[in-house]
PASEBA-1860 file (N, C-alpha, C; in nm, 3 decimals):
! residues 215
1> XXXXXXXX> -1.064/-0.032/1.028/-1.000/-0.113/0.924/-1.005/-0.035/0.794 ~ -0.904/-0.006/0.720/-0.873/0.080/0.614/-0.864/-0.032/0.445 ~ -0.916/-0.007/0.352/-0.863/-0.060/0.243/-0.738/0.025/0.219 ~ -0.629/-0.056/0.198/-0.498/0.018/0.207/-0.406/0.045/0.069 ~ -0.404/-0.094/0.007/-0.366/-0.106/-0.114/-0.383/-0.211/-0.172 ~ -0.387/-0.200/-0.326/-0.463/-0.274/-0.454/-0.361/-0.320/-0.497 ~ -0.380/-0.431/-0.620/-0.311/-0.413/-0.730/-0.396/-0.466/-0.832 ~ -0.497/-0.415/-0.923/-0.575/-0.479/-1.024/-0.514/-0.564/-1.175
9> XXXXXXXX> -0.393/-0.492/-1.165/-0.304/-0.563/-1.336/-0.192/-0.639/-1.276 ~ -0.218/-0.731/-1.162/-0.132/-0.835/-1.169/-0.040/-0.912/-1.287 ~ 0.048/-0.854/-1.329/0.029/-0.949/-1.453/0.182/-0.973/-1.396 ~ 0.262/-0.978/-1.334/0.374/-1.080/-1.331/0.477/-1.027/-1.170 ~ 0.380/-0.960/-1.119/0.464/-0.955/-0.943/0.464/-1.041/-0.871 ~ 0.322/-1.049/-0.821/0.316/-1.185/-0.726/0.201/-1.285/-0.760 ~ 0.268/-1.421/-0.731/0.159/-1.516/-0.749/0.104/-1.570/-0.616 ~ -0.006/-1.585/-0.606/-0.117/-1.660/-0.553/-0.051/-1.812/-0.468
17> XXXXXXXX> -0.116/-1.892/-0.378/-0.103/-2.007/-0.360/-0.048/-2.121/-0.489 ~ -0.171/-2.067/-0.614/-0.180/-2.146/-0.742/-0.102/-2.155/-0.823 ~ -0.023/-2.039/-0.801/0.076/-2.013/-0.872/0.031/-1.942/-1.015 ~ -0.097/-1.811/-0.950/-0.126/-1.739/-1.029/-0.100/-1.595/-1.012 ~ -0.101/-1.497/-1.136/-0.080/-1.350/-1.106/-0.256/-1.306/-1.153 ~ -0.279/-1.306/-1.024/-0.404/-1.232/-1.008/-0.437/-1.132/-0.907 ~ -0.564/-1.025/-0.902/-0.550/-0.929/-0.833/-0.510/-0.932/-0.702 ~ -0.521/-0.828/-0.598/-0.500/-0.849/-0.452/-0.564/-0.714/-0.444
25> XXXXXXXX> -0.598/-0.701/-0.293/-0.639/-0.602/-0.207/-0.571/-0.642/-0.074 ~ -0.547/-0.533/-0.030/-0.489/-0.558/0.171/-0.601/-0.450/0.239 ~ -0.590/-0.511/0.322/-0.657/-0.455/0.440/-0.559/-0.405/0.567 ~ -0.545/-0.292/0.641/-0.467/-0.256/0.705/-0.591/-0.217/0.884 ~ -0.532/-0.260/1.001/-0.554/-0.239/1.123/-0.473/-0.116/1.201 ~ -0.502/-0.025/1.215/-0.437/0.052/1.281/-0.422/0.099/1.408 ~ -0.554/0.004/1.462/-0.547/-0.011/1.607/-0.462/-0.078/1.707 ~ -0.497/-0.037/1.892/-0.403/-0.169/1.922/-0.411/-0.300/1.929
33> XXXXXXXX> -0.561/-0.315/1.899/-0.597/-0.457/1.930/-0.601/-0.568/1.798 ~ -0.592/-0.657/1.828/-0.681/-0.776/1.706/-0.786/-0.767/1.655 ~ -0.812/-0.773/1.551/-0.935/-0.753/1.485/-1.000/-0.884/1.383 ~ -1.141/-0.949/1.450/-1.153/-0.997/1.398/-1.232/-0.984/1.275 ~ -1.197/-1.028/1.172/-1.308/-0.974/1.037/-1.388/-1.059/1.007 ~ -1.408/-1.174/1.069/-1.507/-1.276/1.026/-1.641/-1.189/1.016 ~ -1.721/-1.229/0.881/-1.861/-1.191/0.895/-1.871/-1.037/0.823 ~ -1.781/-0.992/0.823/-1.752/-0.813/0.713/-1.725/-0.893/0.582
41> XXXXXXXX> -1.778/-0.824/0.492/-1.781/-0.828/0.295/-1.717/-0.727/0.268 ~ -1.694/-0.794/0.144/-1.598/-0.732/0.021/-1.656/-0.700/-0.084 ~ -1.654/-0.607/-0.125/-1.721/-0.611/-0.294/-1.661/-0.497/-0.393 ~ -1.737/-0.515/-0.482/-1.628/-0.403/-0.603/-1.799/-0.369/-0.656 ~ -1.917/-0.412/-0.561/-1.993/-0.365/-0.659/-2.123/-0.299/-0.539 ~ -2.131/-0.172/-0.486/-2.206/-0.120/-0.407/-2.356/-0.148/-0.410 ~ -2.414/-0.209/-0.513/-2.513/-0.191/-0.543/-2.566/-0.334/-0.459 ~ -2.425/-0.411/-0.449/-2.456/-0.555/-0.367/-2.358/-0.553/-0.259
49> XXXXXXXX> -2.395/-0.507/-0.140/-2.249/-0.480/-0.038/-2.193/-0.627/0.086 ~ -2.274/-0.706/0.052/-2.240/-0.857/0.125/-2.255/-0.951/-0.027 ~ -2.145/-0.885/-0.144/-2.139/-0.935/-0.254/-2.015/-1.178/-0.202 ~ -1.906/-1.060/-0.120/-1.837/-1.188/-0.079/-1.785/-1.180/0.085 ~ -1.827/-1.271/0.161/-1.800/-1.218/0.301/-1.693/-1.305/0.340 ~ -1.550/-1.248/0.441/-1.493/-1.277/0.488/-1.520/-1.423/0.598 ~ -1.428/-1.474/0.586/-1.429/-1.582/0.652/-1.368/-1.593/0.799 ~ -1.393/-1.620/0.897/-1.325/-1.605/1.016/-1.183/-1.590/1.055
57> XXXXXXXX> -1.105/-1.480/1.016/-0.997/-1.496/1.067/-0.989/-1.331/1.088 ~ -0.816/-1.326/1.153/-0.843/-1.226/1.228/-0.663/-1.118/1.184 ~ -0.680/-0.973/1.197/-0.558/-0.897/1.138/-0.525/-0.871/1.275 ~ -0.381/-0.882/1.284/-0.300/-0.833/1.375/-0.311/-0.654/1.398 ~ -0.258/-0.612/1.559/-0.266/-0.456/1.599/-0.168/-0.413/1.448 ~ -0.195/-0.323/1.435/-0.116/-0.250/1.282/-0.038/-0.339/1.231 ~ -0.127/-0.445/1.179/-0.093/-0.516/1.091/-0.198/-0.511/0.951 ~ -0.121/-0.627/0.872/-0.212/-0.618/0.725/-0.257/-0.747/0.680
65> XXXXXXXX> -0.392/-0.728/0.592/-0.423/-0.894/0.543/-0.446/-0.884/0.399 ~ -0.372/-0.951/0.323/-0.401/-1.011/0.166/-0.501/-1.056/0.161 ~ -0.611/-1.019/0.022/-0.671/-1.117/-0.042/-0.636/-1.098/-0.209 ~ -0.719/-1.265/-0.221/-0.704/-1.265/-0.392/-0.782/-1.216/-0.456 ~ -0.820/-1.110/-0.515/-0.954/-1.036/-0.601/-0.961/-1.144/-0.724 ~ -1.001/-1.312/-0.737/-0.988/-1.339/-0.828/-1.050/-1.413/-0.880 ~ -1.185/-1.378/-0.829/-1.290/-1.484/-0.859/-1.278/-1.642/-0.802 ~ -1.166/-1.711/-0.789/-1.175/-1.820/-0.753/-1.128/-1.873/-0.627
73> XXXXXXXX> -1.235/-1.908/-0.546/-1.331/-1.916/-0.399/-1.216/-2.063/-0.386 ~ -1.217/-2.139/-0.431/-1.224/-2.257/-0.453/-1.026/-2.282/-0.368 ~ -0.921/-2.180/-0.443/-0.827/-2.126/-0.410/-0.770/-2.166/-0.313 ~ -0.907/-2.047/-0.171/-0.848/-2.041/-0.028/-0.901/-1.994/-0.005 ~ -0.954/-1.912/0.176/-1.028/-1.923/0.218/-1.007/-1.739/0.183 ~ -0.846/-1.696/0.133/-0.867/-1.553/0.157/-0.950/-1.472/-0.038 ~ -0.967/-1.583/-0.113/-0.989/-1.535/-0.249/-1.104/-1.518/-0.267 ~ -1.136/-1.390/-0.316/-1.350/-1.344/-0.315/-1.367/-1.372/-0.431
81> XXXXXXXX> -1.524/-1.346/-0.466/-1.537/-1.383/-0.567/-1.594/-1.319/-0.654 ~ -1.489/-1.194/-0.694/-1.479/-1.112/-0.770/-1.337/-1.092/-0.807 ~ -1.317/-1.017/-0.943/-1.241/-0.964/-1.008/-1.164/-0.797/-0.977 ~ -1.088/-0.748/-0.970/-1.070/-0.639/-0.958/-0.987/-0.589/-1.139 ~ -1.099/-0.480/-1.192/-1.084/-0.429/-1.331/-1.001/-0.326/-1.314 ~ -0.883/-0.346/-1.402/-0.785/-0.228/-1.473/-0.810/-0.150/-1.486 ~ -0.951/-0.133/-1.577/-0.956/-0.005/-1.659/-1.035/0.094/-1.543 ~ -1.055/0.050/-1.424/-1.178/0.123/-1.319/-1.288/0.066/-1.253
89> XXXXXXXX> -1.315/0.087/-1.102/-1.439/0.019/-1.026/-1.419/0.099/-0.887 ~ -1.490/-0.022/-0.810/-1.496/0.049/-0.696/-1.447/-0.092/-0.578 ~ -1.430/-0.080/-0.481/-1.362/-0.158/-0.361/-1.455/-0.083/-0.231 ~ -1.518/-0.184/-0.197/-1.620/-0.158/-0.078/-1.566/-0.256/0.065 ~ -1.572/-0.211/0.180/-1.573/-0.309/0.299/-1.696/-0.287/0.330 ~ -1.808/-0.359/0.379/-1.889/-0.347/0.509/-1.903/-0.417/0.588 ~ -1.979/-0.364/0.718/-1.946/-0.455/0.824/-2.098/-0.615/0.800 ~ -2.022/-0.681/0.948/-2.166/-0.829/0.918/-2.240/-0.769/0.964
97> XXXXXXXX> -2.383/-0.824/0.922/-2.514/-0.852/0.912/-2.533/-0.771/1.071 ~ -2.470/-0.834/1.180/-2.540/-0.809/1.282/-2.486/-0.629/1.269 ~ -2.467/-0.550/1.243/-2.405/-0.464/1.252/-2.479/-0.371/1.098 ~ -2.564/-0.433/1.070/-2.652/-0.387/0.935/-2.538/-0.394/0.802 ~ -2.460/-0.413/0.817/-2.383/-0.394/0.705/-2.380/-0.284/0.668 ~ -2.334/-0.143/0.746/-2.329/-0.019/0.756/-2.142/-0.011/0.653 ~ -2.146/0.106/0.587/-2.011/0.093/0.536/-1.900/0.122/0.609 ~ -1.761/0.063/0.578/-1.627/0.062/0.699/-1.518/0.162/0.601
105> XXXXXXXX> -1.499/0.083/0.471/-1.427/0.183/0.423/-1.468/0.149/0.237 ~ -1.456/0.234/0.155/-1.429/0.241/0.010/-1.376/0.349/-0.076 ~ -1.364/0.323/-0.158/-1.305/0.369/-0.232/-1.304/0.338/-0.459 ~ -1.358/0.441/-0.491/-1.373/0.443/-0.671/-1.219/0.480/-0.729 ~ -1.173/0.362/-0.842/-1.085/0.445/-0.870/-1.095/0.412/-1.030 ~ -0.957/0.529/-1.088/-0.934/0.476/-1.260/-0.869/0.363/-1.307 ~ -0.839/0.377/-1.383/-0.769/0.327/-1.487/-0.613/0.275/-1.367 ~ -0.571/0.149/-1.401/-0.460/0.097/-1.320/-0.363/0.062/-1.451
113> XXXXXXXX> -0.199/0.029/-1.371/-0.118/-0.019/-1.462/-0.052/-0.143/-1.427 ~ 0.036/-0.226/-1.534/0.024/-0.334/-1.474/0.198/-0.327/-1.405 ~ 0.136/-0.436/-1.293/0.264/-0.445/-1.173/0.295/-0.281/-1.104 ~ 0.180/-0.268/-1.112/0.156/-0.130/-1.045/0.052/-0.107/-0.952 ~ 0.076/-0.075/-0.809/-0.033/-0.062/-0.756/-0.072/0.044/-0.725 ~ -0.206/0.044/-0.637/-0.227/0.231/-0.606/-0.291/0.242/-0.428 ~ -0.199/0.288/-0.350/-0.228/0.260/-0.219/-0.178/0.404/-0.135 ~ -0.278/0.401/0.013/-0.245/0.455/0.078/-0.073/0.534/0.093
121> XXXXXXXX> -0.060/0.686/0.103/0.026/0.704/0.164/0.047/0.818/0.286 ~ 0.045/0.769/0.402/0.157/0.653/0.433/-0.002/0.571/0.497 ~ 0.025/0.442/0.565/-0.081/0.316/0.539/-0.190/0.419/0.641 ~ -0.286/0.406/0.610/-0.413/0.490/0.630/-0.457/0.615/0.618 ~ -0.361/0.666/0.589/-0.404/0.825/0.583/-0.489/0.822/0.412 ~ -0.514/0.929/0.395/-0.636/0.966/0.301/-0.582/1.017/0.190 ~ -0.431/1.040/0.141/-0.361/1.030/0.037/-0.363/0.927/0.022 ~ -0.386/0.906/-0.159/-0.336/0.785/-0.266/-0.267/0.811/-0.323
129> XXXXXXXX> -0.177/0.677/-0.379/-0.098/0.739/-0.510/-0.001/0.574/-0.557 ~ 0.039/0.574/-0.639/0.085/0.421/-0.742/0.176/0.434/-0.661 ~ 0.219/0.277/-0.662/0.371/0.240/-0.649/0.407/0.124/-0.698 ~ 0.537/0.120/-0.749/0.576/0.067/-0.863/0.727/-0.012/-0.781 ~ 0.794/-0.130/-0.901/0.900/-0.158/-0.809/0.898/-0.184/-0.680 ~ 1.005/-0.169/-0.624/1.022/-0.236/-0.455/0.935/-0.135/-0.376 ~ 0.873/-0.060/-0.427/0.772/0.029/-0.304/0.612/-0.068/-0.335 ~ 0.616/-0.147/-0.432/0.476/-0.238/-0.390/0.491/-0.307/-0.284
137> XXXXXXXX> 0.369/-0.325/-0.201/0.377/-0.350/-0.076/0.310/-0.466/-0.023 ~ 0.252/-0.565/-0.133/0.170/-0.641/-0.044/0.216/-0.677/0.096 ~ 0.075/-0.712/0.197/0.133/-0.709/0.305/0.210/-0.667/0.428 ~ 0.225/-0.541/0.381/0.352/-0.459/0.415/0.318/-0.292/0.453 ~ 0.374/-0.245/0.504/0.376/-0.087/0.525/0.407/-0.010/0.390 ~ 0.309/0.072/0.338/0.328/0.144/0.244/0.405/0.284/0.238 ~ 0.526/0.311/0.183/0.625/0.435/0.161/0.679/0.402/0.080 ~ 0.766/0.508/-0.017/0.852/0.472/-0.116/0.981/0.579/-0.055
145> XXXXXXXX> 1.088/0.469/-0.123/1.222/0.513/-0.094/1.227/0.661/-0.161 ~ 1.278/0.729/-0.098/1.303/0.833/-0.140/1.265/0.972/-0.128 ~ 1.170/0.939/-0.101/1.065/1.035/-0.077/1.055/1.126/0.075 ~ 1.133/1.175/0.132/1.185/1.258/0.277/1.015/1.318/0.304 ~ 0.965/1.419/0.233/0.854/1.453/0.262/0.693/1.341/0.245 ~ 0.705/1.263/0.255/0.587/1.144/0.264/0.479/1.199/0.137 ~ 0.535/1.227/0.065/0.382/1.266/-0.055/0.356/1.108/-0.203 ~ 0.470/1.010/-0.166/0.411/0.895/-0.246/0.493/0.938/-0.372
153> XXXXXXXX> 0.584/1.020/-0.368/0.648/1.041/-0.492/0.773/1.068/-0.433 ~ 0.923/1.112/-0.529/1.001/1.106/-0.491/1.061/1.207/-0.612 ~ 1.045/1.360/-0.593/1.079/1.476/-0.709/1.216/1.566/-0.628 ~ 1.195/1.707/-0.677/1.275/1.799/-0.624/1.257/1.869/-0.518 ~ 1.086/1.856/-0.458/1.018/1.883/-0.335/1.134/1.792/-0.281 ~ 1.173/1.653/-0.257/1.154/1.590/-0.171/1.353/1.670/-0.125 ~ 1.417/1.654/-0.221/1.533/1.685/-0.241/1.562/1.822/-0.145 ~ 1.446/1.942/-0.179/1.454/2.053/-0.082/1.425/2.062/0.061
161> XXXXXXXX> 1.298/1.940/0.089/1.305/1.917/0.188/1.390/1.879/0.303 ~ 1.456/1.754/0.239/1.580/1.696/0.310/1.675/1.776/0.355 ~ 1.729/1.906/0.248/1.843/2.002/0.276/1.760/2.071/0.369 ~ 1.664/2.151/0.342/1.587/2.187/0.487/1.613/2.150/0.625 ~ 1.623/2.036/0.637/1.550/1.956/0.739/1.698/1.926/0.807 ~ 1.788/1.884/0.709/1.966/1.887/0.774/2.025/2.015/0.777 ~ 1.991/2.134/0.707/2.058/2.251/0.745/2.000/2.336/0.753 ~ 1.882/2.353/0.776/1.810/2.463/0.851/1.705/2.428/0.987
169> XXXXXXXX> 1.724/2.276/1.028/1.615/2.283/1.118/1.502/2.225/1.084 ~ 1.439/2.203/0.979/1.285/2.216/0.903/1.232/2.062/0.964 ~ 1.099/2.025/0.897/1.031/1.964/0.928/1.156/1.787/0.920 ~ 1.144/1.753/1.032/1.196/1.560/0.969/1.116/1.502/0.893 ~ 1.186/1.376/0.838/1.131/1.357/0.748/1.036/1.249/0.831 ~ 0.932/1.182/0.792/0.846/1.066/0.849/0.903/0.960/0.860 ~ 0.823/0.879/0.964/0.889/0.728/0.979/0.862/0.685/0.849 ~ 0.923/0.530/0.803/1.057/0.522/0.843/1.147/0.572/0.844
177> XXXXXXXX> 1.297/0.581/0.859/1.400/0.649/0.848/1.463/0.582/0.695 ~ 1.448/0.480/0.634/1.488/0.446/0.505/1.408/0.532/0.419 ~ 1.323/0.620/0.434/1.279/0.700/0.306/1.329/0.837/0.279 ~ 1.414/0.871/0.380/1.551/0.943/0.365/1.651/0.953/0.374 ~ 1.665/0.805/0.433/1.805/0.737/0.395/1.828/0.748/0.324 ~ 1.862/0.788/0.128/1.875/0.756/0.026/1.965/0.672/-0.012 ~ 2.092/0.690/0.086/2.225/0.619/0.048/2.222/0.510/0.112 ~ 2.163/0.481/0.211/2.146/0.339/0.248/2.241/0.322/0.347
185> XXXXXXXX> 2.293/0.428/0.410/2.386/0.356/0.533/2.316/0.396/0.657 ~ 2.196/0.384/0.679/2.163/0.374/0.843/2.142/0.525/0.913 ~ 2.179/0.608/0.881/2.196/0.752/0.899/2.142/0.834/0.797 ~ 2.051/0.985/0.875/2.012/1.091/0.723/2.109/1.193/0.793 ~ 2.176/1.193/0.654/2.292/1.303/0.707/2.320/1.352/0.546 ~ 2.406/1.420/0.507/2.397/1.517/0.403/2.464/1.429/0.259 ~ 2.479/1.311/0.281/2.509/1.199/0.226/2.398/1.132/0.169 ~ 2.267/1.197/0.222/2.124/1.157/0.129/2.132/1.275/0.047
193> XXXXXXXX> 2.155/1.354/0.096/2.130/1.514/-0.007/2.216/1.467/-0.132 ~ 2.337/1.438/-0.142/2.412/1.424/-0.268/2.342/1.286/-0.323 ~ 2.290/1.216/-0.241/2.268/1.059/-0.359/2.124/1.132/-0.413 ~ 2.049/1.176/-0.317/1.910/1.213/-0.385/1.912/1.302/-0.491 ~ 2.028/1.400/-0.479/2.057/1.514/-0.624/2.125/1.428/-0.705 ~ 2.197/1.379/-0.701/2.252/1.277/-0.781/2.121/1.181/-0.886 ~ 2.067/1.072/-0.860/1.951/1.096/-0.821/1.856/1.122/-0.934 ~ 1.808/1.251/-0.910/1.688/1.328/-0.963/1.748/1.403/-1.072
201> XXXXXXXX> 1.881/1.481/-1.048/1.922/1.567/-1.168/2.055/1.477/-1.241 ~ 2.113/1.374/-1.251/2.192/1.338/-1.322/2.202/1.192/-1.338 ~ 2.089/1.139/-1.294/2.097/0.983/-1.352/2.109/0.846/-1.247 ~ 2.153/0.917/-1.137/2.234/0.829/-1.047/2.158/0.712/-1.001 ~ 2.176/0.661/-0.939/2.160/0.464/-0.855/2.019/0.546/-0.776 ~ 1.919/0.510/-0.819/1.796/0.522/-0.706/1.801/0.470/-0.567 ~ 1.742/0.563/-0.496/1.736/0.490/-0.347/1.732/0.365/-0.353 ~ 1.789/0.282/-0.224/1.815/0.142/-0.203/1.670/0.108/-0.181
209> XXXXXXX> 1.664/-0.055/-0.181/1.485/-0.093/-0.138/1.449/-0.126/0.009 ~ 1.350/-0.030/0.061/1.327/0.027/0.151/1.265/-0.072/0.223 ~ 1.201/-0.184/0.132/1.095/-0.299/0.232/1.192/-0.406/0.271 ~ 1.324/-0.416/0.213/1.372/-0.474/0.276/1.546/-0.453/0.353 ~ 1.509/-0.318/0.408/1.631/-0.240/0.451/1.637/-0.243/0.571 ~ 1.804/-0.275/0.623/1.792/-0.318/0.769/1.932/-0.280/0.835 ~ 1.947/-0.119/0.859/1.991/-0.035/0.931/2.183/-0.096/0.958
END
């Protein structure tokens, strides 16, 4: 089980049950099975690692689970009871008690921005990096449009890659196929190369939104 992606400066993406903008964390499964997390803690503070413990429920095979970083328990059954800070902390999993509460996954980070998160790319691997706009992911598989070479950004690397990759052979780009789709019609064909130069060197319509693109 991976901590996958954050968002500590909630301040106006998504709201809560309550109809609040407060933090989140996901949790991502990358196995094939179900996983139950009842009895594993959460914390932002190592020094106390069964600070807030999960409640019996369970994440789907490569699937993902929301919680509310927002202090208030009271909420639902998925909200801990802690805060996740902007300016920097830390995000701990460990496992239950019977299992010593040995660590599963964490992670220290800086300074956050708001309606900005900072997550896995692509969902578990050991690159981080923000995403902003329709590449925030609660819930969801983490990639951003645009980006052909999977590095969480979307520059002139990604642009050389793509021509690479359609006219010389070179590396493909990673699943999904919408993150070099650029143009949005279902196909990577040299019709991403002009929207992505388009794009990057003259202004043009950014890649279409990728979380909710459907071939």
């Amino acid at each position: 089980i991976f901590i996958n992606e954050f968002m500590a400066d909630n301040y106006s993406f998504i709201q809560d049950e309550a109809g609040d903008y407060d933090g989140w964390l996901e949790l991502y499964n990358p196995g094939a099975e179900t996983m139950n997390l009842g009895g594993m803690y959460l914390t932002d503070d190592f020094s106390d690692p069964t600070k807030w413990q999960i409640p019996d429920t369970v994440i789907a095979p490569d699937g993902f689970l929301l919680f509310w970083a927002d202090a208030e328990v009271g909420e639902g059954p998925l909200h801990t009871n802690f805060k996740l800070e902007k300016n920097g902390e830390v995000i701990g999993l460990f496992a239950a008690d019977v299992f010593e509460n040995i660590l599963i996954d964490s992670l220290s980070f800086g300074t956050q921005y708001s309606d900005t998160s900072f997550g896995r790319c692509s969902d578990g691997a050991d690159q981080w990096g923000f995403f902003w706009g329709d590449d925030v992911s609660p819930g969801q598989s983490n990639f951003v449009c645009g980006d052909p070479n999977g590095d969480c950004n979307t520059d002139l690397l990604d642009l050389y890659y793509l021509a690479n990759y359609l006219l010389k052979g070179g590396n493909p780009p990673p699943d999904p196929i919408c993150r070099a789709n650029a143009s949005g019609d279902g196909v990577i064909n040299l019709a991403d190369v002009i929207y992505l130069a388009n794009y990057l060197l003259k202004g043009g319509p950014a890649p279409h939104n990728c979380q909710n693109y459907q071939p």
